[in-house]
C-alpha positions as semicolon CSV with decimal commas, in nm:
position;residue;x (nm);y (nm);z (nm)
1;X;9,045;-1,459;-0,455
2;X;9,194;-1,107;-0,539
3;X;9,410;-1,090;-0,831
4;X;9,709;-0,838;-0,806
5;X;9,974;-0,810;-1,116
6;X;10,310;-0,717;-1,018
7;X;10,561;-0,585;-1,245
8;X;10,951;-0,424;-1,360
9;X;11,239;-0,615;-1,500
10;X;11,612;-0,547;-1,657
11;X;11,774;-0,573;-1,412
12;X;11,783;-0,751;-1,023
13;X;11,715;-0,358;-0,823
14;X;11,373;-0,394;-1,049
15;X;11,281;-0,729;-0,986
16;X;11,349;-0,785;-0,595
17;X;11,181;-0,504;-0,458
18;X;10,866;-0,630;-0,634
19;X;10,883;-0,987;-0,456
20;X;10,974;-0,826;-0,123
21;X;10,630;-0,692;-0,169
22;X;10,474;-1,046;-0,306
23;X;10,628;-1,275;0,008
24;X;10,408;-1,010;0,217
25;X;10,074;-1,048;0,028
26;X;9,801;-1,288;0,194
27;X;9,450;-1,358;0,013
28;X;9,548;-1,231;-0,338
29;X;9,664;-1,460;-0,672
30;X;10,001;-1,240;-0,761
31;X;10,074;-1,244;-1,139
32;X;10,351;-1,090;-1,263
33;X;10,425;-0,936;-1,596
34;X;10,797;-0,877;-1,764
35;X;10,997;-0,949;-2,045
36;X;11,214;-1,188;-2,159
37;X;11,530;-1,091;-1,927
38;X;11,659;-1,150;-1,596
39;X;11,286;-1,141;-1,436
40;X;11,195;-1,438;-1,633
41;X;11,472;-1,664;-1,516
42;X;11,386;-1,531;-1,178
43;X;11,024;-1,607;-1,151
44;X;11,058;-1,978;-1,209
45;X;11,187;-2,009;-0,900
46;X;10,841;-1,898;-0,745
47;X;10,614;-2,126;-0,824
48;X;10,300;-1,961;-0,666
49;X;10,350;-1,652;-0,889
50;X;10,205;-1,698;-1,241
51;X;10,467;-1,500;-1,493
52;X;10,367;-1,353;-1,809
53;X;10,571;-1,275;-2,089
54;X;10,486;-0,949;-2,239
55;X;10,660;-0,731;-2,544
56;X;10,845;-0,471;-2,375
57;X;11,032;-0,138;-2,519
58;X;11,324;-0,003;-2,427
59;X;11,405;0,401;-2,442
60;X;11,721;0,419;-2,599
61;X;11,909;0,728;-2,430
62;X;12,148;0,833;-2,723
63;X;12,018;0,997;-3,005
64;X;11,952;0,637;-3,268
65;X;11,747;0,597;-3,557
66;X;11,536;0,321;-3,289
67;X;11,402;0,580;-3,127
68;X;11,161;0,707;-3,405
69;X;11,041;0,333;-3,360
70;X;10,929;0,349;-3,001
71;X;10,564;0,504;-3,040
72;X;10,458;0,267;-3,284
73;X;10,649;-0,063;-3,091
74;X;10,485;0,111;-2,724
75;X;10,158;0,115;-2,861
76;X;10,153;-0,262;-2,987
77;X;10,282;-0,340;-2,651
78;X;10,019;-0,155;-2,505
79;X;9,745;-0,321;-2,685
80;X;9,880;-0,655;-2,615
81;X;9,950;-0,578;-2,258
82;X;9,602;-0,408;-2,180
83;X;9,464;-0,793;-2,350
84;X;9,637;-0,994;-2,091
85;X;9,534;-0,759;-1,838
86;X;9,185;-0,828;-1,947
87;X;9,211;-1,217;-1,938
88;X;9,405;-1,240;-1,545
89;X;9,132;-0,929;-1,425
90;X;9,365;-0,803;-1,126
91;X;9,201;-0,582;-0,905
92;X;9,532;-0,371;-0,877
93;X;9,891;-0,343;-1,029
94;X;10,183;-0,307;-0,842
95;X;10,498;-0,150;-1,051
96;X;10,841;-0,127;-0,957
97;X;10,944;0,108;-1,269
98;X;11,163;0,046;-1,536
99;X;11,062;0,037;-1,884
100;X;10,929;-0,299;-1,883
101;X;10,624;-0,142;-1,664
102;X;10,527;0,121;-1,886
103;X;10,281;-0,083;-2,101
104;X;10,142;-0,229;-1,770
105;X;10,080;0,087;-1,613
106;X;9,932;0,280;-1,952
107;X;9,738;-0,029;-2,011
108;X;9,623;-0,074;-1,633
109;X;9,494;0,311;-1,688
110;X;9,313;0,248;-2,008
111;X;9,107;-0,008;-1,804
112;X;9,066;0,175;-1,493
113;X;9,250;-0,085;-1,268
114;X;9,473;0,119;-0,991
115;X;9,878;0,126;-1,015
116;X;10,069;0,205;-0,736
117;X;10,450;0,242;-0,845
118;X;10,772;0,298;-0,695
119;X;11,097;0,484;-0,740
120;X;11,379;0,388;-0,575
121;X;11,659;0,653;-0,727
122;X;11,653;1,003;-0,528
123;X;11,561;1,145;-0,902
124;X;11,264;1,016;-1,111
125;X;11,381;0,720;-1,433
126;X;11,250;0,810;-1,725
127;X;11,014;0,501;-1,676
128;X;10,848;0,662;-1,388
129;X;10,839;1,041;-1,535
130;X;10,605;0,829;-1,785
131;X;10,434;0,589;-1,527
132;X;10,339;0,872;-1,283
133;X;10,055;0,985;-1,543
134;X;9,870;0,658;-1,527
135;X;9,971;0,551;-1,175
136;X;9,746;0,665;-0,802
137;X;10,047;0,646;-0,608
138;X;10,435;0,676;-0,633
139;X;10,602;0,542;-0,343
140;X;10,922;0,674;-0,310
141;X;11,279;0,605;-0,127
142;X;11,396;0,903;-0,026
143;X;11,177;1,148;0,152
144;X;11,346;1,418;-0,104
145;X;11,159;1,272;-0,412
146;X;10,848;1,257;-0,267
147;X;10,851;1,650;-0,233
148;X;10,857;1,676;-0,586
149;X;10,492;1,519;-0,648
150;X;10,135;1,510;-0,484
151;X;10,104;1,202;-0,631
152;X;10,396;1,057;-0,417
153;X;10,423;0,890;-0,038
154;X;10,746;0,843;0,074
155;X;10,756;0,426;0,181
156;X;11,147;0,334;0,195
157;X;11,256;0,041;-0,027
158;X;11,129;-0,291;-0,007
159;X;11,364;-0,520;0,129
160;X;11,327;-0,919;0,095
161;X;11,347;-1,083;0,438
162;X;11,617;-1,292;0,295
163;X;11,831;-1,023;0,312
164;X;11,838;-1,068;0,665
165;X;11,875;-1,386;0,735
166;X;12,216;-1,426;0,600
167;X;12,520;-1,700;0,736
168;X;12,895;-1,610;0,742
169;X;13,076;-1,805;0,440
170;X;13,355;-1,993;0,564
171;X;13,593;-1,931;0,238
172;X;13,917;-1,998;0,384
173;X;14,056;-1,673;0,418
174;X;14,275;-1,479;0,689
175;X;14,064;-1,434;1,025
176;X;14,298;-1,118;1,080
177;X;14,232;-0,948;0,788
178;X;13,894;-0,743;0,717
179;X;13,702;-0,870;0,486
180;X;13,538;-0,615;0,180
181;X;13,255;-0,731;-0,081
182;X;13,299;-0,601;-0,448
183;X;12,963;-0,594;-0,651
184;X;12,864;-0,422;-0,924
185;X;12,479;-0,479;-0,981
186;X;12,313;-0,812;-1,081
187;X;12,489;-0,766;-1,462
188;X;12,801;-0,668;-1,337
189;X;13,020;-0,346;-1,315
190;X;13,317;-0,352;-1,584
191;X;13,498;-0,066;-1,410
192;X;13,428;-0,234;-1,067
193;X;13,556;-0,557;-1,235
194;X;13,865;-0,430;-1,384
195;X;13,937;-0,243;-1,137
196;X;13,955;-0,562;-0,860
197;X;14,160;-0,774;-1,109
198;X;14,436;-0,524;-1,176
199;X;14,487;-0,443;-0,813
200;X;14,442;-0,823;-0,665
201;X;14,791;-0,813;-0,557
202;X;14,752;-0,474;-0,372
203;X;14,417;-0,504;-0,225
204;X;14,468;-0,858;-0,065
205;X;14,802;-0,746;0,120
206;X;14,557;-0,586;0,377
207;X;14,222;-0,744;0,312
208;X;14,039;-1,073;0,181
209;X;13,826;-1,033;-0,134
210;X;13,526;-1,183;-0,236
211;X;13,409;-1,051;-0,605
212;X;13,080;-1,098;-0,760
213;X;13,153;-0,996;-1,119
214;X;12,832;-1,088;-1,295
215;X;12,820;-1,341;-1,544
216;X;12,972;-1,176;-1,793
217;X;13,256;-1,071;-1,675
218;X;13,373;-1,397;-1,506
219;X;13,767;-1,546;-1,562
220;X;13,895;-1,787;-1,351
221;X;14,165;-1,666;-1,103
222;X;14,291;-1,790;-0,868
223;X;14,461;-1,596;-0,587
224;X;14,523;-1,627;-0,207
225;X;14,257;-1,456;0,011
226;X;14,050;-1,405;-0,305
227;X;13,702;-1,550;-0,391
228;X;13,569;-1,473;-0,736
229;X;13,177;-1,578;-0,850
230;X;13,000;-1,469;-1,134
231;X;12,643;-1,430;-0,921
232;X;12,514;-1,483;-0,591
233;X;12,156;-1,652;-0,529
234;X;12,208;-1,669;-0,192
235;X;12,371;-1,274;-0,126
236;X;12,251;-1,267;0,186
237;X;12,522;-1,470;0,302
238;X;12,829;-1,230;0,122
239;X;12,642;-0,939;0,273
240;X;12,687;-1,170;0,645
241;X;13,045;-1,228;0,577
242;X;13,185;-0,881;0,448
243;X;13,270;-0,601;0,682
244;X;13,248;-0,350;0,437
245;X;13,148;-0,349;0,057
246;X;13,270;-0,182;-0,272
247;X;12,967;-0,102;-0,563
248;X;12,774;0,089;-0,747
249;X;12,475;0,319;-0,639
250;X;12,186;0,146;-0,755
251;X;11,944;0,240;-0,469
252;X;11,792;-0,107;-0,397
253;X;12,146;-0,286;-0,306
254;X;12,246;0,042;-0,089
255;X;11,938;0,047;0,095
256;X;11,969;-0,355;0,120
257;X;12,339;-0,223;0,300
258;X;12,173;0,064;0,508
259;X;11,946;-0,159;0,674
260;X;12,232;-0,425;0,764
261;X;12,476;-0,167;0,849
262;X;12,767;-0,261;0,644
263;X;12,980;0,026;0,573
264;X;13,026;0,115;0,191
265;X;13,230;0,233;-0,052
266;X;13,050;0,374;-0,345
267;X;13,147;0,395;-0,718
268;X;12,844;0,534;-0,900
269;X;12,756;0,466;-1,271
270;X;12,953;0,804;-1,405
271;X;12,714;1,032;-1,628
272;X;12,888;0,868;-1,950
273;X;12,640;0,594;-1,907
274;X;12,350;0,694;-1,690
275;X;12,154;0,998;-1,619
276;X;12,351;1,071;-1,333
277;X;12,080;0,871;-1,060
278;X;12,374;0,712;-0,906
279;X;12,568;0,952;-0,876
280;X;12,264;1,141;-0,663
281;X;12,213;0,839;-0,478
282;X;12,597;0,814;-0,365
283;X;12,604;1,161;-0,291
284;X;12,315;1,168;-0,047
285;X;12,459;0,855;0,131
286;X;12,783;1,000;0,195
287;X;12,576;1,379;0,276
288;X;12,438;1,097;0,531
289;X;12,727;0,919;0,634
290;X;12,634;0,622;0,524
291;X;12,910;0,598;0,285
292;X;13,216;0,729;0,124
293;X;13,187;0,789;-0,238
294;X;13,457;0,780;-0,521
295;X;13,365;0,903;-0,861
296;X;13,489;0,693;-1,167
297;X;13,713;0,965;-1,320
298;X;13,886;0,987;-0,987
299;X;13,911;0,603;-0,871
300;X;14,238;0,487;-0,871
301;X;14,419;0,243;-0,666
302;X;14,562;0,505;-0,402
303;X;14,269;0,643;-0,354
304;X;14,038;0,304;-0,317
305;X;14,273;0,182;-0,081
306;X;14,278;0,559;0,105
307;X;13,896;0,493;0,152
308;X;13,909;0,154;0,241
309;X;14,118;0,262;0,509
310;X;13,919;0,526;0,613
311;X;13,609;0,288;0,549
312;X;13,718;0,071;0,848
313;X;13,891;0,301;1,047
314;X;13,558;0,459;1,111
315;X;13,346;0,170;1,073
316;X;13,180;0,203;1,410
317;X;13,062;0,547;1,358
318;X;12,947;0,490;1,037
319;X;12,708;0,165;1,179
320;X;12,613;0,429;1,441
321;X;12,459;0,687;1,150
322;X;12,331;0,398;0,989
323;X;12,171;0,230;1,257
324;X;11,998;0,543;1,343
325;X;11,743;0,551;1,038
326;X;11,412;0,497;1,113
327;X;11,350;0,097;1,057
328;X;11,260;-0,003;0,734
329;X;10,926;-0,103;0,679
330;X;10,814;-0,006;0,317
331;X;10,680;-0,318;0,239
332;X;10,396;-0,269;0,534
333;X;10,345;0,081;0,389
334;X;10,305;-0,062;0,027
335;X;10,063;-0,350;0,137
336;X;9,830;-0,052;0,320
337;X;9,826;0,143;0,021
338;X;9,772;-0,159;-0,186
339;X;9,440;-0,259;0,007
340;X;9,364;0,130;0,047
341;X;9,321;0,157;-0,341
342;X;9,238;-0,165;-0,526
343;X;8,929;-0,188;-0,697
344;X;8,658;-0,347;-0,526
């Protein structure tokens, strides 16, 4: 049987694009390679995927004495990465960026096995500026990054069935009143967070709540037409029961959105502590409208309830835009290019 290694970790938008690929595949053994964070946790709920633990390096963005440290810890991983690689023999690697795919890709190079990558943000991570050297093929999101590269086909984002095949919650809250989905990301949003629990009283005059604060960030409140949880396995089912939803602009959740139509309010990651990718991405989706976007420095509880407002008074026309994109099937796309370049 064909042996493919998938990889990309840190965080959920890394992880579930990847398997969105995997539940596709038929007639290859998928491994998977990651470090020890979220992905690991993850992948023992898929038995028929082997996981392997692999050093990993992470670029630190800030200027810090742990930077001067990252050629000589990237190279070890390298050489212990490009050993494993050697022992599971995949016939092609499939990377879904981040900086826990960088050794797979420069290793997959060094022994001639094929990577095909992908970039979800409208602008390239620093991962992938690396990963495009060693990789065949980007895939991209957004038909505006794939401009940018010969090397890159513009796919869409994988999406995980799952995602569509989500139940109402019954939560006990008010039929009559909309109901809006805050999330911040699989490890939470602070400003998202904070920004729910100082306003409960406001917000929940006009709408029901349900929160997903991440796991670090969860308190136990209690509060009529207000559902707090620190994660959601099954999200599906809070993307079923919201009628619109508050986060951040981490491209794999707002395509997730896009593709069910839910109307969204979008608080980017402000430049403070990103590169600015959300920011693009929330930008383009309002350009779209897809979305309305409030920036961090401007968020306050006038204007989040202004754009709620606005959110559902023109919900329907907002479905329409959305409902007009081309159907999503980058995982198809992926799989052809996949087969198209493995090594034979």
């Amino acid at each position: 049987m064909k042996k493919i290694v998938l990889c990309g970790g840190g965080t959920a938008g890394h992880i579930y694009p990847a398997l969105a690929v995997a539940e596709k595949l038929k007639g290859y053994d998928i491994h998977y390679f990651g470090g020890n964070g979220m992905e690991k946790e993850i992948l023992k709920n898929f038995p028929n995927i082997t996981f392997h633990e692999i050093p990993t390096v992470k670029f630190e963005r800030k200027l810090t004495l742990k930077n001067f440290l990252i050629p000589i810890k990237l190279l070890r991983s390298i050489r212990q990465t490009k050993e494993e690689l050697k022992k599971v023999d995949p016939s092609i690697i499939f990377s879904k960026g981040g900086f826990v795919s960088v050794p797979v890709a420069m290793a997959g190079k060094k022994l001639s096995i094929p990577v095909i990558s992908h970039e979800s943000d409208l602008s390239f991570g620093l991962a992938n500026k690396i990963i495009l050297h060693s990789c065949d093929v980007m895939c991209t999101t957004f038909p505006e990054t794939s401009a940018k590269n010969k090397k890159c086909v513009c796919t869409g984002q994988p999406i995980r069935s799952q995602v569509f095949e989500g139940k109402s919650l019954r939560l006990g809250h008010n039929p009559n009143k909309p109901t809006v989905l805050v999330l911040g990301g699989s490890l939470g949003a602070k400003f998202l967070n904070n920004l729910t629990f100082e306003n409960l009283d406001a917000l929940t005059e006009k709408y029901n709540i349900i929160h997903i604060c991440g796991k670090n960030n969860f308190q136990k409140i209690v509060h009529e037409d207000y559902f707090l949880t620190p994660y959601a396995t099954n999200i599906q089912d809070f993307f079923a029961t919201a009628d619109i939803v508050i986060s951040r602009a981490g491209s794999g959740v707002i395509n997730e959105l896009l593709a069910l139509a839910k109307p969204m309010l979008l608080v980017p990651l402000s430049k403070n502590c990103s590169r600015g990718d959300q920011i693009e991405n929330a930008k383009l989706f309002q350009k779209k409208g897809y979305a309305l976007m409030l920036e961090e420095e401007e968020c306050n509880l006038l204007k989040l309830q202004q754009s709620l407002e606005n959110l559902c008074k023109n919900k329907e026309k907002i479905q329409k835009n959305m409902k007009k994109t081309a159907k999503n099937n980058a995982v198809e796309q992926i799989i052809n290019l996949i087969e198209k370049h493995e090594k034979k």
